[in-house]
C-alpha positions, 0 to 999 in steps of 0.5 A: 970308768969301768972295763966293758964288752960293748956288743949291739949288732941289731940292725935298725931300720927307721923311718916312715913305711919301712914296715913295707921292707919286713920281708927284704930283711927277713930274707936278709938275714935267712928266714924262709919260714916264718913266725908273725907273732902279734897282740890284740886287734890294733895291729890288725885294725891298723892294716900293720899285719897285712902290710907285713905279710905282704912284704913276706909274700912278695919276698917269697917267704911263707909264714904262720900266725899266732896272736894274742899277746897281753901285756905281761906277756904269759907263758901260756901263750910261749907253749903254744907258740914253741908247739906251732913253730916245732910243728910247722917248722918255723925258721924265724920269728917276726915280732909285730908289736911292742914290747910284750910282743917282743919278749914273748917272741924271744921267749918262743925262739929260745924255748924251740931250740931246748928240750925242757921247760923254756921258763928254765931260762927264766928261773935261772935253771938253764942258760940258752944255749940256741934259738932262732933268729928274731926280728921285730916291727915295733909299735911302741916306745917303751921297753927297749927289746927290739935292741936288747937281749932281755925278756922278761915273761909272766908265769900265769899261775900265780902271776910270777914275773921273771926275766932272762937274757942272751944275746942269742935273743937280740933281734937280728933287725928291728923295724922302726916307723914312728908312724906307728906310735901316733895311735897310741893313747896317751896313757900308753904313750906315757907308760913307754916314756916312765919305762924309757927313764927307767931303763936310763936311770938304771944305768945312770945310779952307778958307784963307778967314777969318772964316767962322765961320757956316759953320763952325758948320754943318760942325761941327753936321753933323759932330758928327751923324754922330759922334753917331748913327752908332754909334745906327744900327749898334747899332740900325738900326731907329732911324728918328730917328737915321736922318732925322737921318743923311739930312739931314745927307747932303743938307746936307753936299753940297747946297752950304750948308755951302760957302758963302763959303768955299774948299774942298778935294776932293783926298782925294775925287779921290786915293780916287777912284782907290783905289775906281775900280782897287778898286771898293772902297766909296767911303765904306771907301776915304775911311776911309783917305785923309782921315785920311792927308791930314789928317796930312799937310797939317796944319801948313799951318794947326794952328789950324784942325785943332785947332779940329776936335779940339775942337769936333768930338771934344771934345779939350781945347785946348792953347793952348801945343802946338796941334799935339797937339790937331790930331793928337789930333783926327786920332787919335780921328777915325780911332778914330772910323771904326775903331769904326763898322766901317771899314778904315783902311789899304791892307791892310783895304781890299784895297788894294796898295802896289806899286800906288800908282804906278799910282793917282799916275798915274791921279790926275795924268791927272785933275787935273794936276800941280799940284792946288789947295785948302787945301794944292796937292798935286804927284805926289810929295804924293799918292805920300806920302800913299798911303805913309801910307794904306798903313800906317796905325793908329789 
């Protein structure tokens, strides 16, 4: 195991109604003026954004709105939120929503505290240095910010997707009413539980040895989402296996399950940029890059790929042909999110092939030529695992 910082002070507030208690925490934590930062009309039909203003105004607490957050979050709107908050004052920001809601936030709270472009931050220009305090209401399990210090935003022009990370961004709490989740239509609910893996599986393709606690946790979060993804698509109104799906959201990205050990985010930066020319679901484009990844780097380390298969899958180990359980594992893992509703390949995704020298160079403007982790991918890597993408079956 590997030496390690472990650091995760967000406070999680769980349960039925809690969203009712936003403004107990607000005060908490020294919020006097805030931001309610949302997306589209759900959390209005829903009668969430007027639950969460109450609990600010029966607390005292003033507050100015600004909505509109798409998936992929876009830098238009972060100018405009840093504008609103600089004018009006704005002391903390509330982010009700999932996690494009979460992101963007996080990205106004560190762009109100700089002088120059906040997608600096984004570029690897600038580190933040400051910004204001963020909490969150989560509606969705999926990306994991409301316990993370990342963000990753979408530049509109030229649909360039970038991320960043300080723990100068990680919310101060985070609301979490499974409840909440029981809208949520089975696609949507099936991109949150591929993302969750993802952010797992990051984590758990690592070249450190004797890492078997954490190993253990990967598999506990893993074997989660197989089991009770497909409970909550046949019945989304299964508020157990929906707490269950939150948690292990926030566990696959608050950093615990990371912990001694070296990761792997190259299938996030390669999907990153399938969704960013896309602006496809994160979670469907994940569907089709990790298992391709998955194939392609697998003789690097077929023990481990092979462990997978059988802790998480449940395929029978082959100590004399360990490499037909690994590619086993890969197999029922891409049965797996085929069965859930999600695309496999370039043509479910709406994806083009003759775009991939497009999406290689967009890829190599964001992390080089030479891109570490478990295994380090040149152009030519990333070019062959999108050939992969482009015709993959289950």
């Amino acid at each position: 195991m590997d030496n390690f910082n472990f650091y995760s002070p967000t406070e999680f507030v769980f349960g039925k109604d809690r969203e009712n208690d936003c403004g107990k925490y607000v005060k908490k934590y020294g919020g006097t003026k805030v931001l309610v930062h949302y997306g589209s009309g759900s959390v209005v039909k829903s009668g969430l954004l007027d639950r969460v203003k109450a609990s600010l105004k029966a607390e005292g607490i003033a507050f100015v709105e600004l909505g509109g957050v798409k998936p992929n979050p876009r830098d238009v709107l972060v100018y405009e939120g840093i504008d609103l908050c600089k004018k009006e004052g704005v002391d903390f920001i509330v982010a009700v929503g999932g996690g494009s809601t979460i992101d963007s936030s996080k990205a106004i709270a560190a762009g109100v505290k700089y002088d120059g472009d906040f997608r600096d931050f984004y570029c690897g220009k600038a580190a933040i240095a400051a910004a204001l305090p963020v909490a969150t209401v989560l509606t969705i399990a999926a990306a994991g910010s409301e316990g993370s210090e990342s963000s990753v935003i979408t530049k509109e022009e030229g649909m360039v997707k970038r991320g960043t990370g300080s723990d100068l961004i990680r919310p101060k709490f985070s609301i979490m009413n499974p409840a909440l989740t029981c809208t949520l239509p089975a696609y949507q609910t099936a991109c949150g539980a591929t993302d969750i893996m993802a952010h797992v599986f990051g984590r758990y393709f690592t070249n450190a040895e004797e890492v078997e606690i954490t190993d253990r946790l990967c598999e506990a979060g893993l074997t989660t989402m197989v089991g009770e993804t497909p409970r909550v698509v046949a019945d989304p109104d299964n508020y157990e296996a929906r707490a269950n799906i939150m948690w292990a959201g926030t566990v696959a990205h608050n950093g615990v399950v990371g912990v001694g050990r070296s990761q792997d985010w190259n299938s996030h930066g390669i999907e990153h940029e399938l969704s960013g020319l896309y602006d496809c679901a994160h979670g469907a484009g994940l569907a089709v890059i990790m298992p391709c990844w998955m194939e392609y780097v697998c003789s690097h380390n077929v023990m481990r790929f092979a462990q997978m298969a059988n802790r998480v899958f449940g395929v029978a180990m082959n100590f004399e042909n360990p490499e037909e359980t690994a590619r086993k594992g890969i197999k029922a893992f891409r049965s797996f999110l085929k069965s859930i509703g999600m695309p496999i390949n370039f043509t479910e995704l709406g994806a083009k092939e003759e775009d991939i020298p497009v999406l290689v160079k967009n890829f190599v403007a964001a992390k080089g030529e030479n891109t570490g982790g478990f295994v380090n991918l040149t152009p030519s890597d990333v070019t062959e695992i999108y050939k992969i993408a482009a015709h993959a079956t289950v």
